[in-house]
VOFIKE-797336 format. One record per atom (N, C-alpha, C, CB): residue in one letter; x, y, z. Coordinates in steps of 0.05 Angstrom, whole numbers, padded with zeros to 5 digits, always signed. Glycine has a CB too. Layout:
AXYZ;...
// end
This chain:
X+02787+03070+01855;X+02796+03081+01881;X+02826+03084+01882;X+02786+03063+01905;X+02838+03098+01888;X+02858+03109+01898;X+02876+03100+01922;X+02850+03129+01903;X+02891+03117+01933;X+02903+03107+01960;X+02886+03116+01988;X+02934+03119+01962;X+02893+03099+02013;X+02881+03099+02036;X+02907+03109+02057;X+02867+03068+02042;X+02904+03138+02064;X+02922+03149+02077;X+02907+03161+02106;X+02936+03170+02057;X+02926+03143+02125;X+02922+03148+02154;X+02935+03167+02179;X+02926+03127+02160;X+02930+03176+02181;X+02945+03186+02209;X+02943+03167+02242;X+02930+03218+02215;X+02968+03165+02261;X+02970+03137+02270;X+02985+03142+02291;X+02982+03115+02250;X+02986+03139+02315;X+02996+03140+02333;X+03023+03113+02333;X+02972+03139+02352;X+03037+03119+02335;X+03066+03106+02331;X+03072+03089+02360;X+03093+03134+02325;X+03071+03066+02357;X+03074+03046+02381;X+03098+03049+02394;X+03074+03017+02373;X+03121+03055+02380;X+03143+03058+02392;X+03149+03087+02404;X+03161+03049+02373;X+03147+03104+02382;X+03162+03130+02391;X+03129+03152+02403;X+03185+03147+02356;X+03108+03134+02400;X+03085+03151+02420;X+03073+03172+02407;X+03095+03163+02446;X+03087+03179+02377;X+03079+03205+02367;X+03064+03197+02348;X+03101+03224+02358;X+03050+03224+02340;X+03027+03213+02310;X+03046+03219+02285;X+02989+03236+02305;X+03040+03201+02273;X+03050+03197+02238;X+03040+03196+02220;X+03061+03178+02229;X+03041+03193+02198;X+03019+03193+02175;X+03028+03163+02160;X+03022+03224+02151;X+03008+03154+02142;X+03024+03137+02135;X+02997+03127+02111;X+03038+03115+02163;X+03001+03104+02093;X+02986+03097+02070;X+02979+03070+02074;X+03000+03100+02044;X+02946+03059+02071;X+02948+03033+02075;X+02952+03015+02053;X+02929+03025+02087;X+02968+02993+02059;X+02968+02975+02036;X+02946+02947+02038;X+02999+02966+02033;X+02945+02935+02008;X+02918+02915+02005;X+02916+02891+02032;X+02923+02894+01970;X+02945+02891+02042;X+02943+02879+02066;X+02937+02880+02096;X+02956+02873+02066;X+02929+02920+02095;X+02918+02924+02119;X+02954+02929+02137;X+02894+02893+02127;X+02969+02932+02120;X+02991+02950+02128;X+02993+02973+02127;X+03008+02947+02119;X+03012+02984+02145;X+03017+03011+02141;X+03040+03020+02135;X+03010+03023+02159;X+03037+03033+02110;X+03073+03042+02096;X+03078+03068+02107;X+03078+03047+02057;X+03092+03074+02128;X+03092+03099+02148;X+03110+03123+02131;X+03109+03090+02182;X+03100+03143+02124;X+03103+03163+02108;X+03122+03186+02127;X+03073+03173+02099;X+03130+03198+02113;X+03153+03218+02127;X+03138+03237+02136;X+03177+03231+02110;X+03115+03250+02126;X+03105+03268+02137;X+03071+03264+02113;X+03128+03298+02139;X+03052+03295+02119;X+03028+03288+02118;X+03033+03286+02080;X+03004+03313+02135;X+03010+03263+02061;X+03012+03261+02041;X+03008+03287+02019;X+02998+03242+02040;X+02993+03304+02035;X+02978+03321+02011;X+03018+03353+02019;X+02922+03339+02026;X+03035+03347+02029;X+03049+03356+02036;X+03069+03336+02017;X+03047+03360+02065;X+03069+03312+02005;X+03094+03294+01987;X+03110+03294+02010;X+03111+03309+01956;X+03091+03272+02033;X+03109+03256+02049;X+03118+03234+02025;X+03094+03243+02078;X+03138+03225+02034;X+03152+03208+02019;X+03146+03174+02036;X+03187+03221+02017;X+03144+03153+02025;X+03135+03132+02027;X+03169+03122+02048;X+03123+03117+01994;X+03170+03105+02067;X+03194+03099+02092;X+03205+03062+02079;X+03172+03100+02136;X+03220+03060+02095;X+03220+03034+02093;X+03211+03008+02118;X+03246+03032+02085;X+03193+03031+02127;X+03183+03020+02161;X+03154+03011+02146;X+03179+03052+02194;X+03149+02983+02152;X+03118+02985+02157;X+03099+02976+02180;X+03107+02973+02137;X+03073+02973+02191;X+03060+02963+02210;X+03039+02953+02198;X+03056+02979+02230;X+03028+02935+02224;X+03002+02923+02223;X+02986+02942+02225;X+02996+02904+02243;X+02960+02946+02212;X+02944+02965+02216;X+02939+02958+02250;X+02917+02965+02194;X+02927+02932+02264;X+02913+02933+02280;X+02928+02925+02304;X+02893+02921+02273;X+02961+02939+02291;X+02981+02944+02321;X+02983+02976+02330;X+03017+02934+02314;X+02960+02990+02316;X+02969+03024+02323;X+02941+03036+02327;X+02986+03044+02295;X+02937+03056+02339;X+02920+03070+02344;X+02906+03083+02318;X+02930+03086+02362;X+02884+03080+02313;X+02878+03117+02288;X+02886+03135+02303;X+02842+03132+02277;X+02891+03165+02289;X+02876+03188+02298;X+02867+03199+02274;X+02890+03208+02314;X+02854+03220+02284;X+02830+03235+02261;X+02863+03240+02241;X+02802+03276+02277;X+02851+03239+02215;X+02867+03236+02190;X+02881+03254+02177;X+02853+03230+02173;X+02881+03277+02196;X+02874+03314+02191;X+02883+03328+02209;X+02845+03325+02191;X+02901+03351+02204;X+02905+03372+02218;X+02904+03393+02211;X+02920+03371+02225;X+02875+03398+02207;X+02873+03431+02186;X+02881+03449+02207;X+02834+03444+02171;X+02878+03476+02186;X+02880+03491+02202;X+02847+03512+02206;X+02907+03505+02193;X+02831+03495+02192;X+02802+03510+02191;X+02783+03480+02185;X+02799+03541+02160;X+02762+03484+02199;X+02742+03463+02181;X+02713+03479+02177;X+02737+03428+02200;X+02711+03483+02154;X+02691+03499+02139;X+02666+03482+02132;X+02703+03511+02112;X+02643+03486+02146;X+02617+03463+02142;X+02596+03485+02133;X+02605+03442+02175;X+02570+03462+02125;X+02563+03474+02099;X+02532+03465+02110;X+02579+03459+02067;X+02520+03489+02120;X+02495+03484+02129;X+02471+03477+02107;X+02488+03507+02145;X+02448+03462+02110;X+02422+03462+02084;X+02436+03451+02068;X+02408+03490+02070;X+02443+03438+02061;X+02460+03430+02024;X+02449+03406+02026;X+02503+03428+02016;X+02422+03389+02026;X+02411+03362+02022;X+02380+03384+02009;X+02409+03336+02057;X+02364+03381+01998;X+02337+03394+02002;X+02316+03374+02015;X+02327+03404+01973;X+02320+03346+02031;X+02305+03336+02048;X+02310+03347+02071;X+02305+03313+02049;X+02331+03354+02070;X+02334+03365+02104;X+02323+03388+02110;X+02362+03371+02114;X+02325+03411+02077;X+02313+03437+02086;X+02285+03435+02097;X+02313+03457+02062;X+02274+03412+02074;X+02244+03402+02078;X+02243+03401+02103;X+02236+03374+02066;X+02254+03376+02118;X+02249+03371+02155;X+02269+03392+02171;X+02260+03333+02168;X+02275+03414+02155;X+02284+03433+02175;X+02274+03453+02203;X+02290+03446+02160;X+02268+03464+02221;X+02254+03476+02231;X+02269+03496+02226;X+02245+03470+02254;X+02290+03503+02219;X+02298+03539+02212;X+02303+03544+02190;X+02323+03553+02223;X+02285+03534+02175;X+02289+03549+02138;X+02254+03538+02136;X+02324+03526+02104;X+02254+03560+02115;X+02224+03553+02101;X+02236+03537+02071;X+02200+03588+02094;X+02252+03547+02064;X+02267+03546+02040;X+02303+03542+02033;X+02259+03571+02031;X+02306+03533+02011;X+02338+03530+02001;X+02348+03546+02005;X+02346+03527+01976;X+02373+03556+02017;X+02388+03579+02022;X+02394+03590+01989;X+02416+03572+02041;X+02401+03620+01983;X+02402+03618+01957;X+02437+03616+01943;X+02385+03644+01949;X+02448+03618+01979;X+02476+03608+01971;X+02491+03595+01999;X+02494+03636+01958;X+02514+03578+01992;X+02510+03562+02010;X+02520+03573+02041;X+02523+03538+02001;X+02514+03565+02058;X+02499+03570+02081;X+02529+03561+02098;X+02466+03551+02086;X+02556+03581+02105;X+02582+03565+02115;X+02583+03565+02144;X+02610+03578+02104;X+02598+03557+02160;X+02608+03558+02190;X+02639+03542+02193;X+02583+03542+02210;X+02640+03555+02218;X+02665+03534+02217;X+02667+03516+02250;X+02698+03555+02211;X+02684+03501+02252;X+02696+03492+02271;X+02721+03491+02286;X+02692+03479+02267;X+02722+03498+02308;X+02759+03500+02314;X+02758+03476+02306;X+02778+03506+02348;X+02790+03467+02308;X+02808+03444+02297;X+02809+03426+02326;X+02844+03456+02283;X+02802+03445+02349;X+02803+03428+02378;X+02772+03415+02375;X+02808+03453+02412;X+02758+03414+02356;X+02742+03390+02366;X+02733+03368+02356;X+02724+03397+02372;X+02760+03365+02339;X+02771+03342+02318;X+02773+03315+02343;X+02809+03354+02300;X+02764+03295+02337;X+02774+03272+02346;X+02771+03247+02321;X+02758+03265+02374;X+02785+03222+02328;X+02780+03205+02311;X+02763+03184+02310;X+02796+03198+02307;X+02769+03158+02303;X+02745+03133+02301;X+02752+03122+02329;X+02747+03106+02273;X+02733+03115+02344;X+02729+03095+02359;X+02739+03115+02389;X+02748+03066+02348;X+02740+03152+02385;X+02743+03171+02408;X+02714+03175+02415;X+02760+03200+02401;X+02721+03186+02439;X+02689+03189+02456;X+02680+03221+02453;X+02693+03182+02496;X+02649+03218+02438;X+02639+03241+02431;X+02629+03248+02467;X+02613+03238+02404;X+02631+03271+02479;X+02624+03284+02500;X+02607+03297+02496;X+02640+03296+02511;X+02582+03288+02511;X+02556+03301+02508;X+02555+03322+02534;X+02529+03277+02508;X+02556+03351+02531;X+02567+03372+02550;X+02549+03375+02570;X+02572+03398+02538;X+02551+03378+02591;X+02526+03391+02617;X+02506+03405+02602;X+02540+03417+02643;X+02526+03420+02583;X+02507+03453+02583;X+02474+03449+02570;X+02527+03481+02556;X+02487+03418+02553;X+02468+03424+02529;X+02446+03397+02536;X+02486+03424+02493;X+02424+03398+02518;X+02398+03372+02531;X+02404+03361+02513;X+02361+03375+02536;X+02403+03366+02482;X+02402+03350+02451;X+02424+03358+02444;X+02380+03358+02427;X+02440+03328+02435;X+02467+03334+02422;X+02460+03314+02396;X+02498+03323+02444;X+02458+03328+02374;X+02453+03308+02347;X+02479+03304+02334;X+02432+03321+02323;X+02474+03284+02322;X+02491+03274+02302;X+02491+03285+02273;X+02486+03247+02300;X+02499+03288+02255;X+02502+03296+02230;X+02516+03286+02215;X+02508+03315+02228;X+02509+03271+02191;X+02539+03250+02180;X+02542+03265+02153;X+02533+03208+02173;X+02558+03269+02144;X+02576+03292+02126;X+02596+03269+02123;X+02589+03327+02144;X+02602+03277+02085;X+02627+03281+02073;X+02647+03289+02072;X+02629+03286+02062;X+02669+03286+02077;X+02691+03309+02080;X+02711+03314+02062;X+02706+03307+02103;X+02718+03340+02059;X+02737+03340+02036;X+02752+03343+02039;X+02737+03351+02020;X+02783+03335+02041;X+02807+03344+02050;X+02830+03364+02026;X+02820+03315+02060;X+02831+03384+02032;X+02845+03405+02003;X+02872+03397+02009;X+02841+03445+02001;X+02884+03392+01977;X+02911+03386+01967;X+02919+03412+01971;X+02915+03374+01936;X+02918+03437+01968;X+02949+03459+01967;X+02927+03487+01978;X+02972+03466+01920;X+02942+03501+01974;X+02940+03533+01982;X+02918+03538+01959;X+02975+03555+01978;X+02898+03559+01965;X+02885+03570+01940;X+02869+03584+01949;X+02873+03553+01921;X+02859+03600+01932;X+02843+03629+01930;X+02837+03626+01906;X+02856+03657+01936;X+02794+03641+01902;X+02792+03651+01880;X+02791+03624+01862;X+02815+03672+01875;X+02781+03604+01873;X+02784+03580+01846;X+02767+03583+01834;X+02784+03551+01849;X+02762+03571+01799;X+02740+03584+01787;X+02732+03548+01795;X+02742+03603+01751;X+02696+03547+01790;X+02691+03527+01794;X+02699+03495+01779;X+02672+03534+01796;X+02704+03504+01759;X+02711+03486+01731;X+02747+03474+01738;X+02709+03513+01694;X+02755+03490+01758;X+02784+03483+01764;X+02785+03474+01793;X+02804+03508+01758;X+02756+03470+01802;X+02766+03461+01832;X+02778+03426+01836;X+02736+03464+01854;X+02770+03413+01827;X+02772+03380+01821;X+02801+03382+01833;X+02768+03365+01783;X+02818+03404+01823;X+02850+03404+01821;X+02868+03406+01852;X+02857+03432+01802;X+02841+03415+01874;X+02849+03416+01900;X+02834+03405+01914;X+02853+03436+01909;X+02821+03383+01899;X+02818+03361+01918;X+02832+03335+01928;X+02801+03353+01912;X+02844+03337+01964;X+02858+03312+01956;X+02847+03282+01958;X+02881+03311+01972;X+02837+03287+01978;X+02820+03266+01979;X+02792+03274+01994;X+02835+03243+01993;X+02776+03240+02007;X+02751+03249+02022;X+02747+03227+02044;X+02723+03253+02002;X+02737+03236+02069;X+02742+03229+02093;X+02708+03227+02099;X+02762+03251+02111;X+02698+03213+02123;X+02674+03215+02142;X+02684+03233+02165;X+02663+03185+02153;X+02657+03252+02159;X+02651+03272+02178;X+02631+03270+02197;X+02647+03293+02167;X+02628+03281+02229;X+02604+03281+02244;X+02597+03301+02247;X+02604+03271+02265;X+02581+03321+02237;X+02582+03345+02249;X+02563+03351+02273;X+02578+03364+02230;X+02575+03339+02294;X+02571+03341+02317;X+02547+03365+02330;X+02596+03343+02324;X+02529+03366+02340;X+02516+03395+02342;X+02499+03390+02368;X+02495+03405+02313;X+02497+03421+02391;X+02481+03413+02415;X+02465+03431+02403;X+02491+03417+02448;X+02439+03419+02394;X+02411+03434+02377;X+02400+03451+02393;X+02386+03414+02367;X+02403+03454+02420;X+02381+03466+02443;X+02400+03491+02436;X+02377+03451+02484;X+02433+03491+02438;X+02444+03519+02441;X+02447+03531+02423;X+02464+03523+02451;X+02444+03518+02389;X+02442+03523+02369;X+02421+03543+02362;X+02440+03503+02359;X+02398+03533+02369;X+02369+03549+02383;X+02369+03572+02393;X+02356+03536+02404;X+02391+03573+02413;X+02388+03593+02439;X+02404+03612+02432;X+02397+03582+02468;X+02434+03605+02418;X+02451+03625+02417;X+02438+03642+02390;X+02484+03614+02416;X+02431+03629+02375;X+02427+03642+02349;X+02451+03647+02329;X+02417+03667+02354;X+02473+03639+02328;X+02491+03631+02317;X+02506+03607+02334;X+02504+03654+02310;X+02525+03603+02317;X+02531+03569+02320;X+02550+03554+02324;X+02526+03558+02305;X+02569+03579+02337;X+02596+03579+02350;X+02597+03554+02365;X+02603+03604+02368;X+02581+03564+02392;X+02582+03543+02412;X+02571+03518+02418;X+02577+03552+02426;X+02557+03521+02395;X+02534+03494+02389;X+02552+03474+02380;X+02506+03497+02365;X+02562+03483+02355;X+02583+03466+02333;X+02611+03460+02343;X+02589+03483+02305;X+02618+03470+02363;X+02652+03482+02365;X+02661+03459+02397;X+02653+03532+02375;X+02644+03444+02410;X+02652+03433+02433;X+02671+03425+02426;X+02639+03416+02445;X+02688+03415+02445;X+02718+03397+02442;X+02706+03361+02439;X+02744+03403+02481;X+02706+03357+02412;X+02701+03329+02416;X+02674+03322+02392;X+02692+03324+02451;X+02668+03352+02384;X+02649+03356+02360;X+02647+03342+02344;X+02651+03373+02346;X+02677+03340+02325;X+02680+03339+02305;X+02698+03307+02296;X+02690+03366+02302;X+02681+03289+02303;X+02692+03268+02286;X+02698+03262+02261;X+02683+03255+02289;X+02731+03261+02258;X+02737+03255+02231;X+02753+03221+02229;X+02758+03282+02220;X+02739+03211+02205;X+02762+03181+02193;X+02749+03167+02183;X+02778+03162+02212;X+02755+03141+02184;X+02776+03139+02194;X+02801+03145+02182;X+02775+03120+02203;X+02804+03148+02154;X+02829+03151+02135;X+02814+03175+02102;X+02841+03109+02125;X+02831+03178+02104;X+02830+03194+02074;X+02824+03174+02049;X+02861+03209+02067;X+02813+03183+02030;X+02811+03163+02010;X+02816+03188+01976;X+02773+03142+02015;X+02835+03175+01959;X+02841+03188+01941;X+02823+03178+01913;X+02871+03187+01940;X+02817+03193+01896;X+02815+03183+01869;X+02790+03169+01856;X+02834+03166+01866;X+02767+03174+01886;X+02742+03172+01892;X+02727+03200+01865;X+02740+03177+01931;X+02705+03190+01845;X+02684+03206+01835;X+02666+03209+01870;X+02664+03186+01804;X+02663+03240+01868;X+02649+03249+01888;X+02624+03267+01883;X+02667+03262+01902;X+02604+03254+01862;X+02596+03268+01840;X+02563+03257+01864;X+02606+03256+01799;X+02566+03225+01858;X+02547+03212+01876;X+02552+03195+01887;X+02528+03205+01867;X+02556+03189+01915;X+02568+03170+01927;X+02549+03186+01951;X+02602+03165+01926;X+02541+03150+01968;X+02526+03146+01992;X+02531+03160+02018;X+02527+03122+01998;X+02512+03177+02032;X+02522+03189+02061;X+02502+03181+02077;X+02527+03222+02065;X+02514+03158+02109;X+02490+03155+02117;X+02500+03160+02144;X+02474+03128+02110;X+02481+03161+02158;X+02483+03154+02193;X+02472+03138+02202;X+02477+03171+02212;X+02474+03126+02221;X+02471+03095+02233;X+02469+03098+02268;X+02504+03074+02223;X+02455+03097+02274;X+02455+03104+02311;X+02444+03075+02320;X+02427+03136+02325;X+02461+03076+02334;X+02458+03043+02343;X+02446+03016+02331;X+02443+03044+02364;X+02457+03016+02303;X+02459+02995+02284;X+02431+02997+02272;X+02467+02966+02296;X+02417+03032+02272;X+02393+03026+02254;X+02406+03048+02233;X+02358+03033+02268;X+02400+03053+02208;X+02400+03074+02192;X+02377+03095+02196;X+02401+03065+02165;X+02393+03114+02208;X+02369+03143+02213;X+02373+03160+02189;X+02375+03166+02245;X+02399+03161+02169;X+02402+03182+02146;X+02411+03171+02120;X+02423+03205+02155;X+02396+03169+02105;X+02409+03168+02077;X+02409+03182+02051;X+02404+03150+02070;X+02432+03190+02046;X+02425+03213+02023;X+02450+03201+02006;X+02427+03252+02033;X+02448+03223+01976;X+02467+03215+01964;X+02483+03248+01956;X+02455+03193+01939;X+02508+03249+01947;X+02517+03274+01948;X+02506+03285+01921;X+02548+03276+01954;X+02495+03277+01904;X+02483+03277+01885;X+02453+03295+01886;X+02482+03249+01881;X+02445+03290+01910;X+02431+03311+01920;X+02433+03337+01938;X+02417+03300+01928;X+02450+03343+01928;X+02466+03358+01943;X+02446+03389+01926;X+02508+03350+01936;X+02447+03410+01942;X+02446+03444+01929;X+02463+03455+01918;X+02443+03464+01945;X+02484+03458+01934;X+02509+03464+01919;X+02528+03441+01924;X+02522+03493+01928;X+02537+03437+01895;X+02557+03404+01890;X+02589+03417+01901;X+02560+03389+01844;X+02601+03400+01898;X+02629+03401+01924;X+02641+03426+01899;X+02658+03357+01933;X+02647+03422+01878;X+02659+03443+01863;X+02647+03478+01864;X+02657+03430+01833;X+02623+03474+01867;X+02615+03499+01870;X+02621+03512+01894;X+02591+03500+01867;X+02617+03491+01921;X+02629+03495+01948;X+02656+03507+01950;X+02631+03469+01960;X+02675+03496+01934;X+02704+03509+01931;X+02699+03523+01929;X+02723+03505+01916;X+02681+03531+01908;X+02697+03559+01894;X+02680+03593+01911;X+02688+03558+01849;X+02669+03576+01921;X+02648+03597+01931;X+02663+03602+01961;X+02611+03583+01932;X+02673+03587+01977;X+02694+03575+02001;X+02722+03604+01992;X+02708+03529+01992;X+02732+03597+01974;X+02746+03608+01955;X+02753+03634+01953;X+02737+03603+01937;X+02719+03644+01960;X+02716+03674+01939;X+02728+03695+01965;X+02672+03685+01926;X+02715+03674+01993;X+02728+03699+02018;X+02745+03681+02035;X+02702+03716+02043;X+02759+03661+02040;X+02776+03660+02050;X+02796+03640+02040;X+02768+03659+02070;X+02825+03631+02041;X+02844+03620+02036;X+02846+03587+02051;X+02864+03641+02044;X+02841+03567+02034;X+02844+03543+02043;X+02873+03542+02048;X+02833+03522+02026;X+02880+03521+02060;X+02906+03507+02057;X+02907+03477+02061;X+02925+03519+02077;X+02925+03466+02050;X+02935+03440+02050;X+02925+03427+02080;X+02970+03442+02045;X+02909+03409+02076;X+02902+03393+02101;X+02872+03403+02108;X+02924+03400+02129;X+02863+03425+02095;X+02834+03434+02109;X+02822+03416+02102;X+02818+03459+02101;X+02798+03414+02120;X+02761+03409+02106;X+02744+03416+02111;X+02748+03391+02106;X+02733+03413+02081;X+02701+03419+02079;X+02678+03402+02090;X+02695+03420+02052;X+02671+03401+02104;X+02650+03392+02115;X+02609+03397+02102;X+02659+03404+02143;X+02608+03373+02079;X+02594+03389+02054;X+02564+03392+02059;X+02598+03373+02024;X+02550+03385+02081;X+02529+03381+02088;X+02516+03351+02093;X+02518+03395+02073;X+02502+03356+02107;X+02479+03323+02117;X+02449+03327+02107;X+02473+03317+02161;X+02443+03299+02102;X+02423+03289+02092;X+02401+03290+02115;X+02432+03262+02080;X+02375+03285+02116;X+02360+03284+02128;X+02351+03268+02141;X+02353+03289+02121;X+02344+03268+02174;X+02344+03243+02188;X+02367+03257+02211;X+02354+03211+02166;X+02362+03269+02219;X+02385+03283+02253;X+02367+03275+02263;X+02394+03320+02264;X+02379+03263+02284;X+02366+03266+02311;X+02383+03263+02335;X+02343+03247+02315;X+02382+03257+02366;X+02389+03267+02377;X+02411+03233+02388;X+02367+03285+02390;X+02439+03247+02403;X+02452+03218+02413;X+02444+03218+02439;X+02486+03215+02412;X+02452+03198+02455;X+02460+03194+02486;X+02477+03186+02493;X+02450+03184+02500;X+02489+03192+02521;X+02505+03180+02535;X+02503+03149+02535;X+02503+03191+02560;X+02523+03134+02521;X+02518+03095+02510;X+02507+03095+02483;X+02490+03074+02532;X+02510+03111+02480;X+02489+03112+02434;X+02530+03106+02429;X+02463+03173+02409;X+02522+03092+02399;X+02541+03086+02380;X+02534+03103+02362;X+02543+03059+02371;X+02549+03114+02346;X+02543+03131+02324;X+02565+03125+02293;X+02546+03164+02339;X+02549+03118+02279;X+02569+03106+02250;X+02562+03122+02228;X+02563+03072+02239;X+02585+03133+02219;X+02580+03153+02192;X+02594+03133+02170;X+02599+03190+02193;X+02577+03136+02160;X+02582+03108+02126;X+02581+03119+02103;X+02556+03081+02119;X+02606+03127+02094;X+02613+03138+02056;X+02617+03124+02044;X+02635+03154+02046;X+02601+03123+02022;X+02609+03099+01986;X+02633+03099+01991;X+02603+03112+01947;X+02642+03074+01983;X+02677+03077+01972;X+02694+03095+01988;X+02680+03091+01941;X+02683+03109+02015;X+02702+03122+02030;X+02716+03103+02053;X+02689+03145+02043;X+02689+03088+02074;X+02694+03087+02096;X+02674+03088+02123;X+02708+03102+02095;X+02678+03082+02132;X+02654+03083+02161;X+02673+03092+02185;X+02636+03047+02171;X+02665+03114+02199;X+02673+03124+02225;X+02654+03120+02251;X+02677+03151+02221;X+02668+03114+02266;X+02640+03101+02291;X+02656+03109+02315;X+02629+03057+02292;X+02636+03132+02333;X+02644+03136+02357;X+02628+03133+02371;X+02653+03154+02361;X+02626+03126+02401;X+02610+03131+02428;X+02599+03153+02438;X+02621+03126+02446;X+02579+03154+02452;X+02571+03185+02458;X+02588+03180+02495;X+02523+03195+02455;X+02592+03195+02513;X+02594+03192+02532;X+02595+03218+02553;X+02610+03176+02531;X+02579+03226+02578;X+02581+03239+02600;X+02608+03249+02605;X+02571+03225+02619;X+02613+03270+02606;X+02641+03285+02615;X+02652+03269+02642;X+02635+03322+02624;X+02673+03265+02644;X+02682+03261+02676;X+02685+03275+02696;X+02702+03254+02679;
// end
């Protein structure tokens, strides 16, 4: 394993920072974001004197529908494997972090959970061939991909289903230097395991994802891929806990809660 790089709400000056954890559960507060060669400060903190925030400030988050084949199995909208992978995206407004309140909306009856991998891209790129993607990966994060299934249903595309403000839980931290070949993706709703898969079972593996990501639009430094969920969705509530648990990544755990 690699390094553990956070983004962090700053006790003193109130702003978010980035910063790297050390074996002591410090934080070595970085000049700016890592996959950018923030440079390491001579400031450090207690981890558990600062806030998280989600780890990320893409400027796209690209998710990756069907990519488990148990899920296509318990799917109700596929008979079958897509024959290529299946993309969407999410604004960046419905990013939150660990321990933020997922908002379960008026509009919608079923708001499911989805626990996803996340990939965070090191630099600019286009056109990667697949054999060279490894090279823009920086690290990998827990993802929720958040979804209201009823409007998912209704709209017929998946803008508004996927896209609420509050969707998209990411963290709690980045993790570098992780094999992402097979490593554990589960979900956890109120301290039972409802999903377990391995990325290993994946349709299309994270390198093919690049490159295929790749072929029509331009990543940049800070995006993610959001690589698909395993099988076992079902639905949160208003008071549900929700925990996304990656091998060697990390566990992200938010609340569901009623709008104010």
């Amino acid at each position: 394993m690699g390094m553990r790089y956070v983004r962090f709400l700053h006790p003193a000056r109130k702003t978010p920072c980035f910063g790297s954890l050390t074996s002591d559960d410090s934080i070595a507060v970085l000049t700016g974001p890592p996959w950018l060669a923030g440079e390491v400060t001579d400031e450090t903190l207690p981890l558990q004197q600062v806030t998280l925030l989600a780890p990320v400030e893409p400027s796209k988050i690209i998710c990756i529908g069907l990519n488990y084949q148990e899920h296509v199995k318990h799917s109700q909208s596929a008979d079958e494997a897509p024959k290529y992978p299946l993309t969407f995206m999410k604004p960046p407004t419905s990013i939150i972090g660990p321990d933020e309140k997922i908002i379960h909306p008026r509009e919608a009856e079923r708001v499911d959970y989805e626990a996803e991998l996340g990939v965070v891209i090191s630099s600019r790129c286009r056109h990667v061939p697949e054999n060279d993607a490894h090279r823009y990966v920086f690290g990998l994060t827990c993802v929720n991909d958040v979804t209201a299934r009823d409007l998912q249903k209704k709209d017929g595309q998946w803008t508004r289903a996927k896209g609420f403000d509050t969707f998209c839980p990411v963290g709690p931290w980045i993790v570098t230097g992780i094999d992402y070949s097979d490593i554990g993706v589960e979900g956890i709703l109120n301290g039972k395991v409802m999903q377990s898969g391995r990325t290993s079972q994946m349709i299309f593996p994270i390198p093919k994802l690049i490159a295929y990501i790749t072929s029509f639009t331009t990543l940049l430094p800070g995006d993610i891929i959001s690589t698909g969920t395993p099988s076992g969705i079902s639905p949160m509530n208003p008071g549900d806990t929700i925990e996304i648990k990656v091998e060697n990544v990390g566990s992200l755990t938010n609340t569901v809660a009623t709008p104010e």
